[in-house]
N, C-alpha and C positions, 0 to 999 in steps of 0.2 A: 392476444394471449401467447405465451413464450411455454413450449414445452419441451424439458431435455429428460432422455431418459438417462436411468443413472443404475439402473440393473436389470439386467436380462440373465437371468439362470436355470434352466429348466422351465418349468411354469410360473416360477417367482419375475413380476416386473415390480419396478420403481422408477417413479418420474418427481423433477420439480417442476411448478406451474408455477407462472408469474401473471397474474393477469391487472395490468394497465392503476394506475393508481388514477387515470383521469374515468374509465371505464366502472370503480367500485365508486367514485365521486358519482358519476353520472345516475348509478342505482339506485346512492342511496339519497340524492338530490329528489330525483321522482317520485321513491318513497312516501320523502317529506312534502312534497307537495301535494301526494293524495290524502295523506294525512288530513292537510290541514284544507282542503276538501268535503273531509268528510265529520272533521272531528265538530263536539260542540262545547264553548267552555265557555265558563261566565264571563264578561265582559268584553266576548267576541260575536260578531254576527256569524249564522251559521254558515260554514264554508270561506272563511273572510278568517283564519286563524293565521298570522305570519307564520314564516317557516323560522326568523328566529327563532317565536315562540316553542315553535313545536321540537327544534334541536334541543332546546333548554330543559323541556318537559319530559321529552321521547328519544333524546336524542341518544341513550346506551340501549334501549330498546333495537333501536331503528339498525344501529351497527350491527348488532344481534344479528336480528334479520335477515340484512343485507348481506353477512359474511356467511351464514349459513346458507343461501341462496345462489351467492355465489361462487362460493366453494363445491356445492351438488353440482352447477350447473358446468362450470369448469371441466370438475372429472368425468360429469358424463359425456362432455365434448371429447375428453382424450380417449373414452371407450369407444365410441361410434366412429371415429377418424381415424383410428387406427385397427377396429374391427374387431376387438380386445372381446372377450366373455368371461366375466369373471366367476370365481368359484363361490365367491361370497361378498359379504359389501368391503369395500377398497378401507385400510387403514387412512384415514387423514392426518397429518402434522402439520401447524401454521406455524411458518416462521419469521413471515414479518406481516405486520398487520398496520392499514394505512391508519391515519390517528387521527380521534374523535371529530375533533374540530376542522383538518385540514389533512387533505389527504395528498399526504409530501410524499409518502411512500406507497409503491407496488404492494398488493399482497400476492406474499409468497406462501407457498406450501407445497408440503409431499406428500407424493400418494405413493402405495405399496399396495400390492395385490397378485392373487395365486389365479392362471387363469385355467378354465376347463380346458381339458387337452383335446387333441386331433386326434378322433376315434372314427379308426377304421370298420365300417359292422362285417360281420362275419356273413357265409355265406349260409343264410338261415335253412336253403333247401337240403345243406350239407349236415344236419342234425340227425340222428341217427335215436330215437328213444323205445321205450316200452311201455306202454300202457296195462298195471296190471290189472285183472278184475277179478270180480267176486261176486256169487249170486247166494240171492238169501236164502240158506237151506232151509227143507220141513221143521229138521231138528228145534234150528233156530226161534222159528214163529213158534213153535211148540213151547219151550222154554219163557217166552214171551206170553206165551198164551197164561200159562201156569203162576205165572207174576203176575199178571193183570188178576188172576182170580186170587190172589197173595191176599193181594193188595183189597181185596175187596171182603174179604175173610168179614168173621162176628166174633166175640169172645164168650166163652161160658163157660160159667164158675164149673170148678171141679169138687164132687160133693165129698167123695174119699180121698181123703191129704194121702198123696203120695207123690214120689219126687219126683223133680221137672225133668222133661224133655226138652230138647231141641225142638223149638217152635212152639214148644210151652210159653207161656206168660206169665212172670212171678210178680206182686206186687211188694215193693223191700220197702227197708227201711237202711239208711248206709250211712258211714261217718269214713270221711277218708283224713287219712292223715301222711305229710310228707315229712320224714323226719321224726316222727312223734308230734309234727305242731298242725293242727287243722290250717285248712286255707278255704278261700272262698271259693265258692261254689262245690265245695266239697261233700257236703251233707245235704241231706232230702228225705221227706216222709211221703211213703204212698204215692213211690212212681213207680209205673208199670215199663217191663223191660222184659224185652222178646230172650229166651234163655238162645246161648247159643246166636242170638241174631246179629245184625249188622244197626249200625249209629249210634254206638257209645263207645268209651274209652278202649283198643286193640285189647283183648284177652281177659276185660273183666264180662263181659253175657258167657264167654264159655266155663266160666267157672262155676255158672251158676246152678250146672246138671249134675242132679242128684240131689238138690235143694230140697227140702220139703218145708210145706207153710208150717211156722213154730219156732222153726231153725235157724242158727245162726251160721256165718261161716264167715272168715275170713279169706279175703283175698288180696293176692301181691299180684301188679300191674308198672308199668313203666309208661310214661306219658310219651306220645309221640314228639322226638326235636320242636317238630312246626307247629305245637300244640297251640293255639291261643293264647293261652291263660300263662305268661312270660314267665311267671313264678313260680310255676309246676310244669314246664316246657321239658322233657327229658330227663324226669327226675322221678324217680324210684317212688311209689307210693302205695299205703296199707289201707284198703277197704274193712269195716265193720259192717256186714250187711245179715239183717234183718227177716226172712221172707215171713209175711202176713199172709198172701193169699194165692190161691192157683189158680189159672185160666190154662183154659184150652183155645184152639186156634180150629174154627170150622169155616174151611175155607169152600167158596161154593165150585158145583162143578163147572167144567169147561165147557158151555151147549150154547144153546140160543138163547136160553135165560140170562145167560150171565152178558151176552150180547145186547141185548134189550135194556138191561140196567146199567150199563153203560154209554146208550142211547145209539145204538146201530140198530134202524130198524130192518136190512137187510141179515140179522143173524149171524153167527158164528161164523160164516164165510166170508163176510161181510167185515168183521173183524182182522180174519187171516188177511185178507186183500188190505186192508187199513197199514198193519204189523210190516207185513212184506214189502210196500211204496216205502214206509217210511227206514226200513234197514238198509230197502235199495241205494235206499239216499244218501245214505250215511257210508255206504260202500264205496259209493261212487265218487262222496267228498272225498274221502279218505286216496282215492284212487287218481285224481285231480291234484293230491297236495303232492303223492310218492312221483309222479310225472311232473308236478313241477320243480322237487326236487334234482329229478333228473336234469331238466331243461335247464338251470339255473348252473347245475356244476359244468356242462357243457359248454354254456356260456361264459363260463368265468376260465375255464380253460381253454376258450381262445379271444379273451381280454389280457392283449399286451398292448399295455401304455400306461403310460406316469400316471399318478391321483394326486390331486394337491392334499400335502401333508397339511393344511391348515383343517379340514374337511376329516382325515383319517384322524386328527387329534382331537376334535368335537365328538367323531364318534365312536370314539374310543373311551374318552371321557364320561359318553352314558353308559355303553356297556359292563363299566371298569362298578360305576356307581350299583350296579345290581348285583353286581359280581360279591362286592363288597356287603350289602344290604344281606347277600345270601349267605357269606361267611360269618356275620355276625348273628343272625336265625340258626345258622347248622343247617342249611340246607344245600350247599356244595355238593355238586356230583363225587362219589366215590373217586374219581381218576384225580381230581383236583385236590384233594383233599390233600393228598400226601406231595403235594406240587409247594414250592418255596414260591414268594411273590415275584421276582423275577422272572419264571418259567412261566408262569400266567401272565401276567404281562405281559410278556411277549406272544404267547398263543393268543390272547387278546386283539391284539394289537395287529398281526396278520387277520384276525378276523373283522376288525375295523375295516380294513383293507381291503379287505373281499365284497367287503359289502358296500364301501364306498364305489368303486370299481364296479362292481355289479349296477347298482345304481346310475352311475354315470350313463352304463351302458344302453342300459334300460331307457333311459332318458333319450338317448340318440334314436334308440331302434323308433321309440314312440314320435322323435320328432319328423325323425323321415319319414316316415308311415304318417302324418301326417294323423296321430291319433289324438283326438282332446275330450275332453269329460265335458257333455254338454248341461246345462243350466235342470233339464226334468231329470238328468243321470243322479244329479245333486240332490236335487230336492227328492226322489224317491229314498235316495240312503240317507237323509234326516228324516223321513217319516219311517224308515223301517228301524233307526237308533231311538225313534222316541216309543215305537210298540213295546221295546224293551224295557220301560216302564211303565205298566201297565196304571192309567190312571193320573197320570200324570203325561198324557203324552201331547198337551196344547204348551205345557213348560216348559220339554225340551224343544218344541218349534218355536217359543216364544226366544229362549236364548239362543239358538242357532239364527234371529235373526238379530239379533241383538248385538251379536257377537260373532262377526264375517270370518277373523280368522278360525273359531270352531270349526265355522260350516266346511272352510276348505280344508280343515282337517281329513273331512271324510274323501273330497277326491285324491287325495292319492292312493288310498287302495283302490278305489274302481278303475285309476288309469293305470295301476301295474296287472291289474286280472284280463282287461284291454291290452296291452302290450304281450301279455303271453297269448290270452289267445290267439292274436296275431303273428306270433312267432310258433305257434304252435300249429295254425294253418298251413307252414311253408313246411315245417320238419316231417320228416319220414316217420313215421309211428306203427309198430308193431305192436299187437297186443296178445296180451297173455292171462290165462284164466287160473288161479292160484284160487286156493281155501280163504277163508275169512281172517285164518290165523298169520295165513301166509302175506298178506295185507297189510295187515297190521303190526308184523316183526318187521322192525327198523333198526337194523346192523348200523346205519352209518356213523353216529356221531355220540357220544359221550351227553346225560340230560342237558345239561347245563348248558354245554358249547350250540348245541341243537338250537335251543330258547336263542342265544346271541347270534346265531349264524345268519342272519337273514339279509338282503339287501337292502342298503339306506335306502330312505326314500328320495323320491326325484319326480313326484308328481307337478310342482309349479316347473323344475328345470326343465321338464317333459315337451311342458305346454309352451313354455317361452326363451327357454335355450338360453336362461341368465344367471340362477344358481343352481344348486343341488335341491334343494328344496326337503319336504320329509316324506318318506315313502312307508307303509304302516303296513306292508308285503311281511310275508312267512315262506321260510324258506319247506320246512315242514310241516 
């Protein structure tokens, strides 16, 4: 086999391969004799089929084969011999191909391909972060507590019609109209609706104080951008409502009773202790994602080295796609909005880049670390994706066997939550105890840019140092 290279620019190589026109004869010579081996055809004994017969038969099959076989095996000789990692699978171009019957000629062909660069890791013990925290105030379980007993309330009629309150319960009757023209799902008889409450349309419950059963009112509302319903999506609309009937809202008190019909047989402290794990928790994720954020900018500001643009254009390509999907919804962050497509694109596009780059990194830190997502790492996070359907959870293990690339869908988040805490072992960590509000306010990034900012993934690059692979990591 004849190989010249014909570009070296940066991470961009290309070579032409010539390999032996007696060498693709000999392949596909063996081919055909296992063929006719194994093949069975009328008027032949079994394993007794001449190899005329079988060129004549098989014989554009068989070149198929052979050249495809070929050709992989070829370029992976020029990777391994020359030490090469590529960023993705090699372009192929065949430009001479030996012929059918007689192979007078060499095949020729180009390969092209972007290789992963030469990353230096940084000195991980030189990390410097903060870890903020939060603990779950009385206040908080208190607030929690008074939900939970919300939520467990009874309703009873009110005998003297007089007009609703906040946390009253009106049963209507409603006709909405956008334009003057009804739309679907517009109108309903005798639904019950918390005056005042939350899960229905922004600003029509609050209209509804001072209602009394008898009474009609009309109400003007504006549907949210992101509304579902695409034909009344941020579109101005007139309510005709109804009210037929009052409830009141008796909700029980906060004791051991209400502990008990909730099924804590240790009681209302019993509950607090339930309330306060589970906010802890919720703290502490929250507290894990703002320290990964940290770690992650840290890291990408002392990531100096090329990224192959073939990798930044793929992933820039999905980002660009949601970017666009959100423009045509109306859901664009505020900063973007008044942004021309060119300046997004370009902000985009640096964040391709960050996160290719990030990724990469990530991929090295975990290969030298010597970190891999072992086979029960796998299969617990397929049984914990399939809890998330409750009743259905033998169907999502049935396709996750069924279908191997799914399954390793899921290691690449378990091998980047693996690589940080391994980088998060060496770094310096100070922590800090901040309010819950405090926690939870994130100055950094713009909604939208936030959602796209994350590192690609690099879970298979991770494990076997030969592409980029996809990584399902959040940067926030």
């Amino acid at each position: 086999m004849q190989v010249t290279e014909t570009l070296s620019d940066g991470l961009k190589r290309a070579y032409t391969v010539v390999v032996p026109a007696a060498d693709f004869e000999g392949r596909r010579a063996r081919r055909i004799a296992e063929l006719g081996r194994t093949l069975r055809l009328p008027g032949f004994r079994p394993g007794k089929v001449p190899p005329t017969v079988v060129k004549q038969r098989f014989g554009q099959a068989v070149n198929a084969e052979v050249l495809e076989e070929s050709v992989n095996e070829a370029t992976q000789q020029v990777l391994t011999e020359r030490k090469l990692r590529s960023a993705g699978q090699p372009r192929v171009e065949v430009v001479a191909l030996p012929e059918a019957q007689a192979a007078q000629k060499d095949l020729e062909f180009k390969v092209e391909l972007e290789l992963l660069p030469e990353i230096a890791l940084p000195d991980l013990s030189g990390l410097s972060l903060t870890r903020l925290k939060a603990e779950a105030q009385p206040e908080v379980i208190d607030r929690s507590l008074h939900e939970l007993a919300r939520r467990q309330r009874t309703l009873e009629s009110v005998a003297e019609p007089r007009p609703a309150e906040a946390g009253d319960v009106l049963t209507l009757d409603y006709v909405g109209t956008v334009d003057g023209v009804t739309f679907t799902g517009g109108s309903a008889s005798g639904i019950d609706i918390e005056v005042a409450g939350p899960g229905f349309i922004p600003g029509f419950s609050e209209q509804l104080v001072g209602l009394s059963p008898g009474e009609s009112r009309q109400l003007h509302v504006t549907f949210p951008e992101d509304y579902g319903a695409k034909e009344v999506a941020g579109k101005a609309a007139v309510f005709d409502v109804s009210a037929k009937a009052l409830k009141r809202a008796i909700v029980p008190p906060v004791d051991d009773a209400l502990a008990e019909k909730l099924g804590f047989e240790g009681g209302l402290a019993e509950v607090r202790e339930a309330i306060s794990t589970q906010v802890q928790r919720e703290y502490d994720q929250l507290s894990r994602l703002r320290l990964k954020r940290q770690l992650l900018d840290a890291l990408a500001a002392r990531a100096d080295f090329p990224v192959p643009q073939g990798m930044v254009d793929g992933e820039f390509q999905q980002i660009w796609q949601r970017v666009e999907a959100d423009r045509k919804a109306g859901r664009l962050d505020d900063d973007d909005r008044g942004k021309d497509e060119a300046t997004l694109q370009a902000e985009y596009r640096a964040i391709a880049e960050r996160r290719v780059r990030l990724g990469l990194l990530l991929a090295e830190i975990g290969r030298v670390g010597n970190i891999t997502v072992s086979q029960d790492e796998l299969t617990r996070a397929m049984r914990a994706e399939a809890m998330r359907y409750p009743g259905q959870e033998q169907k999502v293990l049935d396709f996750f066997r069924k279908n191997p690339q799914a399954a390793e869908s899921l290691r690449a988040p378990i091998f980047e939550e693996k690589v940080v805490d391994h980088v998060l072992a060496q770094a310096q960590i100070a922590e800090q105890t901040v309010t819950p509000e405090e926690l939870a306010r994130d100055p950094e990034l713009p909604a939208t840019i936030a959602a796209a900012a994350q590192p690609q993934a690099v879970g298979e690059a991770a494990e076997g140092g030969e592409a980029a692979g996809q990584m399902a990591g959040s940067e926030g």
